[in-house]
C-alpha positions in Angstrom: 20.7 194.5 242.5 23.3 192.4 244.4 26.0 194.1 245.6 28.5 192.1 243.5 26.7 193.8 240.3 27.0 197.2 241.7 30.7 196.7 241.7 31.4 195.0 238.1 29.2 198.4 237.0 31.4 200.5 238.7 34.2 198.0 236.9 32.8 199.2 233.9 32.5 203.0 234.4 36.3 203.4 235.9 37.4 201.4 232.1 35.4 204.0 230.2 32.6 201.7 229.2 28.9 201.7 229.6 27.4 199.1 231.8 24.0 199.6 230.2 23.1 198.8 226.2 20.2 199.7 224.4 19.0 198.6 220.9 16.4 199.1 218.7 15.9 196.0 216.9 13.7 196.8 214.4 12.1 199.6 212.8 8.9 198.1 212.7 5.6 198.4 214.5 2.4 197.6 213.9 1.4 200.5 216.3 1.2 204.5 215.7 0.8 205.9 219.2 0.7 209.8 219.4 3.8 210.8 220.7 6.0 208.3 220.1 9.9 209.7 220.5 11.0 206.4 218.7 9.6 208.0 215.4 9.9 211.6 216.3 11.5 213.2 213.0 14.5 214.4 215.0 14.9 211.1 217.2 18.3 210.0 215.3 19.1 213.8 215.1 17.7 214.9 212.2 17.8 213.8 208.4 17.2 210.4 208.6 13.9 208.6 210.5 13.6 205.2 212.7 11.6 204.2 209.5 14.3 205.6 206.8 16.5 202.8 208.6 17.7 199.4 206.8 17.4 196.5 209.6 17.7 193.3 209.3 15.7 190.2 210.0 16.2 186.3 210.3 19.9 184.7 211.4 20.9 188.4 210.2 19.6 190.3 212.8 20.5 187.6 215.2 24.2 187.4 214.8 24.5 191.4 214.3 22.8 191.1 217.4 25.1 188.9 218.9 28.2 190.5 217.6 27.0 194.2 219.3 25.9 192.8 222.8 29.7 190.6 222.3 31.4 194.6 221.7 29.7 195.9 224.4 29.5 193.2 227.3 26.7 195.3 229.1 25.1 194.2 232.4 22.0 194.9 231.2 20.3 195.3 227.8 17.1 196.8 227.0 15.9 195.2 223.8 13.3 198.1 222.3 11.9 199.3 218.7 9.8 200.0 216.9 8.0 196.6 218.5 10.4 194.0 219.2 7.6 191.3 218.9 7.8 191.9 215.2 11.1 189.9 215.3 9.5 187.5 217.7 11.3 185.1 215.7 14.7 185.9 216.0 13.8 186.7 219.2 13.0 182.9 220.5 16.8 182.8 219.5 18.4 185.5 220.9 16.9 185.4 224.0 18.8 182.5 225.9 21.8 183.1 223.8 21.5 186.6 225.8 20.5 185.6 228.8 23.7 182.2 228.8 26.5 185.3 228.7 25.0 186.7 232.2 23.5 189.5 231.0 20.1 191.2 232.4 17.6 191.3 230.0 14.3 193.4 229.5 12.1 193.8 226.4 9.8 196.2 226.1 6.6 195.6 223.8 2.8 196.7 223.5 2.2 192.6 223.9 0.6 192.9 220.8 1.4 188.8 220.4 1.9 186.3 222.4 6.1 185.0 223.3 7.6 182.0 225.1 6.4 181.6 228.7 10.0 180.8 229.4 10.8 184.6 228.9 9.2 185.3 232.1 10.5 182.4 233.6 13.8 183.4 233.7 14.8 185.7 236.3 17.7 187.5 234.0 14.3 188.5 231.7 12.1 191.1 232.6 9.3 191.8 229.8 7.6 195.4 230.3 4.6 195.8 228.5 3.6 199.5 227.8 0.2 200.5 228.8 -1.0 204.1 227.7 -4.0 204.3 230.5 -7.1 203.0 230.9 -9.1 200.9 228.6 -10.7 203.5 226.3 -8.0 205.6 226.1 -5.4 202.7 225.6 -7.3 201.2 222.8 -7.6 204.2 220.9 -4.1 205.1 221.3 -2.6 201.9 220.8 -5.0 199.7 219.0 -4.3 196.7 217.8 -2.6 196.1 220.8 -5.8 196.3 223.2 -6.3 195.5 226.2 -8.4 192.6 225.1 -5.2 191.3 223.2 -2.9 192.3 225.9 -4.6 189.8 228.6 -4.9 186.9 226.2 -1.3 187.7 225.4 0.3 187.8 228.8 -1.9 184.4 230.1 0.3 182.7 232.5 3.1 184.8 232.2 4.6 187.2 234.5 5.2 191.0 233.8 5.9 194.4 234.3 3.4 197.0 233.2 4.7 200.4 232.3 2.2 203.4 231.2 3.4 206.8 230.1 1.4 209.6 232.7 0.0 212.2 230.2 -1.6 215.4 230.5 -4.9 214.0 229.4 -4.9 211.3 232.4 -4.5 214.3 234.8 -7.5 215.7 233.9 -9.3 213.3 235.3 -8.8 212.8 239.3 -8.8 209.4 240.5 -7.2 208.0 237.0 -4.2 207.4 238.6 -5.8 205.1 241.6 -7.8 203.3 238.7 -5.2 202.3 236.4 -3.0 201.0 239.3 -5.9 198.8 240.9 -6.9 197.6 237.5 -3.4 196.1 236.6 -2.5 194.9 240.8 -5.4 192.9 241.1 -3.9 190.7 237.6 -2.3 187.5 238.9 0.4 188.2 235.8 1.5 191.2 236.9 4.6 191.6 239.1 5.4 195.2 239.2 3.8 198.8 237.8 6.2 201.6 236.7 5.1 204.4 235.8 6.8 207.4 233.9 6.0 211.3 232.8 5.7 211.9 229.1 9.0 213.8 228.2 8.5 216.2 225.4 11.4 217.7 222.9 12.5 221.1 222.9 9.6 223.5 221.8 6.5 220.6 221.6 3.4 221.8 222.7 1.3 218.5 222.5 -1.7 217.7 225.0 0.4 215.1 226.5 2.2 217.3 228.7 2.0 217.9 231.9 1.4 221.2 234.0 3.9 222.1 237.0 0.2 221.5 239.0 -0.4 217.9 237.5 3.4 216.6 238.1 3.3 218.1 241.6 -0.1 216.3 241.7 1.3 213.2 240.3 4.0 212.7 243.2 1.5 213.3 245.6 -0.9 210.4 243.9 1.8 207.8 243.3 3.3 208.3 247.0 -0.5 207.7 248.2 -0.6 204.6 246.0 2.6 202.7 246.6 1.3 202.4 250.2 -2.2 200.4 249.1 -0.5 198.8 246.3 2.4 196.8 246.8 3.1 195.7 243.3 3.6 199.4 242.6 7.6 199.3 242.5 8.7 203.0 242.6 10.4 204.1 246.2 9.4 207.3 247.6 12.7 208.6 247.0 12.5 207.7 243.4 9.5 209.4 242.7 10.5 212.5 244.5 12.9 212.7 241.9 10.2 213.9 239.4 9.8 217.1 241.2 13.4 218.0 240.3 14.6 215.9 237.1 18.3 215.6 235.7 19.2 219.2 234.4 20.4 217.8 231.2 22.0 214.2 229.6 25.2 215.2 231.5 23.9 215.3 234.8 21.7 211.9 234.2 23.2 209.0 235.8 21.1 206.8 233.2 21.8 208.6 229.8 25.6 208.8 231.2 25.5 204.7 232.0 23.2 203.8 228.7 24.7 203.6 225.0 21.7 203.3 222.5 22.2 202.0 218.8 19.2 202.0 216.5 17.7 199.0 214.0 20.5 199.6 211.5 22.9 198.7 214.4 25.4 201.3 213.1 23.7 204.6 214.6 23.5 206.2 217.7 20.7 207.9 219.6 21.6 210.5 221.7 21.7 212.4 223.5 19.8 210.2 225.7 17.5 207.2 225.0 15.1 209.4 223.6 17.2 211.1 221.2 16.2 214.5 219.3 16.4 217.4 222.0 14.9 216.0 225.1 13.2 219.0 227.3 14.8 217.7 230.9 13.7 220.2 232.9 9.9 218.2 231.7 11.8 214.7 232.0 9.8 211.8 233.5 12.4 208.7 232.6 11.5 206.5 235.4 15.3 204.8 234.8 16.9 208.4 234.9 14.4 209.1 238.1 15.4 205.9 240.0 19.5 206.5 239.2 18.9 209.5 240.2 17.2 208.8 243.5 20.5 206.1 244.0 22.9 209.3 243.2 21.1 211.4 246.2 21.8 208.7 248.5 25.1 209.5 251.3 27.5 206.8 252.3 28.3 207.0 255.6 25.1 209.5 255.5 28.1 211.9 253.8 28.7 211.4 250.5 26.5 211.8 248.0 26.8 208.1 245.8 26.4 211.0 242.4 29.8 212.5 243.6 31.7 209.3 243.4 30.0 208.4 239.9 31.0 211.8 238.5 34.5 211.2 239.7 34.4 207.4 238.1 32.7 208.5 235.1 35.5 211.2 234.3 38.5 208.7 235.1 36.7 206.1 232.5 35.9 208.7 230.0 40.1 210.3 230.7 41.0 206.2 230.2 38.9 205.8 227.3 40.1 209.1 225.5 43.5 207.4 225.9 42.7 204.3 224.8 40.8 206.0 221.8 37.7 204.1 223.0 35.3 206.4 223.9 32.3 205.5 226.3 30.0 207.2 223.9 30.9 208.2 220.5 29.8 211.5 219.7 29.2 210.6 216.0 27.7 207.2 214.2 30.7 204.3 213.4 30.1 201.3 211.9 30.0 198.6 214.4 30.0 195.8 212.3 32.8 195.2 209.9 
């Protein structure tokens, strides 16, 4: 990030406004992956489901679109689902629209179908393709989007693979080393990011991770970064994992990040994963790598989290004021 970025987020943060946007853009997947926050039944709070939603599709969703990114004027936006690819229409239009008003974007999908080489292309577009583990367990989890389909889909493009550590990967030593030679030694992939399955408050699912197998995963991925270069996670970022945000509030990410779901009028919160994330089990790679920045000292002094909890409560003081608040604390209706 160039340093002239750093400052138009700080820009934002001091006026009360989010630099970072996140949308769900449809409520549609073809995909039902166990543990899934996006369709957890308290992920918009309770009452209503991701699926209950009304979205929209065609030149619909694409000027809605338009008309939220316009109200928001984040630095970056995160375009997620359900599967954005089912849109992958409305998409091939959104896209450089998005990209012509300087915005960063990334879109996360399973690569279940192919999209435009000229995503990838752009250096403002970063496509992350989500990866639960190695073959077997991947195509189980996530079938139809296989691996098989994955590699035909990503041909000739470049990308960043993501995959969710679970509790069942950690049973099995060396998984770790496996997955991230597997993905370097593919000609399409630019950079590996990996996260820590997050449960909700009270889940007791086999995809969580003991106190042993996170402390296990630090030491693994600090061993890996060093023989894979294409494994983009600084030490100090996966440190971070070892002692995670204490809740939304103390998250430089879930403070920076507004997310709006497919019927572009609610909120999710009180972080991206919405419901009643357990944080002391976080594994957000985003709230891990803000985090690691908010540890760093200027001047080997100050810690940078100090000065962003002094910004943050003379944007949220300015927005109170101004009666636009960073976050609202309840759904509006963005679109009149």
């Amino acid at each position: 990030m160039q340093t002239s970025e750093v400052l138009r987020a700080w820009k934002k943060i001091l006026q009360g406004e989010s630099p970072s946007l996140s949308i769900e853009i449809t409520r549609e997947c073809p995909l039902r992956c166990p543990g899934c926050y996006a369709y957890d039944a308290d992920h918009l709070g309770g009452g209503k489901t991701l699926r209950d939603l009304s979205d929209y599709k065609g030149d619909e969703l694409v000027e809605n679109i338009l008309q939220v990114v316009d109200r928001y004027q984040p630095l970056h936006l995160s375009l997620v689902g359900g599967d954005p690819l089912v849109r992958y229409r409305e998409l091939e239009q959104l896209v450089p629209r998005i990209v012509d008003r300087g915005i960063h974007l990334q879109i996360v999908t399973s690569a279940f179908r192919p999209f435009p080489i000229a995503w990838t292309q752009n250096p403002r577009v970063n496509v992350v393709v989500s990866i639960d583990g190695l073959q077997p367990e991947h195509d189980i989890r996530r079938s139809p989007a296989t691996y098989q389909r994955i590699l035909s889909n990503i041909a000739g493009q470049k990308v960043t693979v993501h995959c969710t550590i679970t509790g069942q990967m950690m049973k099995r030593p060396g998984y770790l080393d496996e997955f991230v030679q597997f993905w370097s030694d593919k000609q399409e992939v630019k950079k590996i990011w990996f996260s820590i399955f997050t449960p909700q408050m009270g889940d007791s699912l086999p995809e969580i991770l003991s106190s042993d197998e996170r402390a296990q995963v630090i030491t693994d991925l600090n061993h890996l970064r060093k023989l894979y270069p294409k494994l983009d996670m600084p030490p100090e970022m996966i440190q971070q994992f070892a002692t995670p945000p204490a809740s939304p509030k103390d998250c430089i990410f879930a403070q920076t990040t507004t997310s709006i779901s497919a019927d572009l009028t609610s909120f999710i919160g009180p972080c991206q994963f919405g419901g009643k994330p357990d944080c002391s089990q976080c594994g957000c790679a985003a709230s891990m790598g803000l985090a690691a920045v908010g540890d760093y000292k200027l001047a080997g002094i100050i810690p940078v989290k100090s000065i962003f909890d002094l910004s943050f409560r003379v944007g949220r003081s300015r927005a109170k004021r101004q009666q636009t608040p960073l976050v609202s604390e309840k759904p509006f209706q963005i679109l009149q």
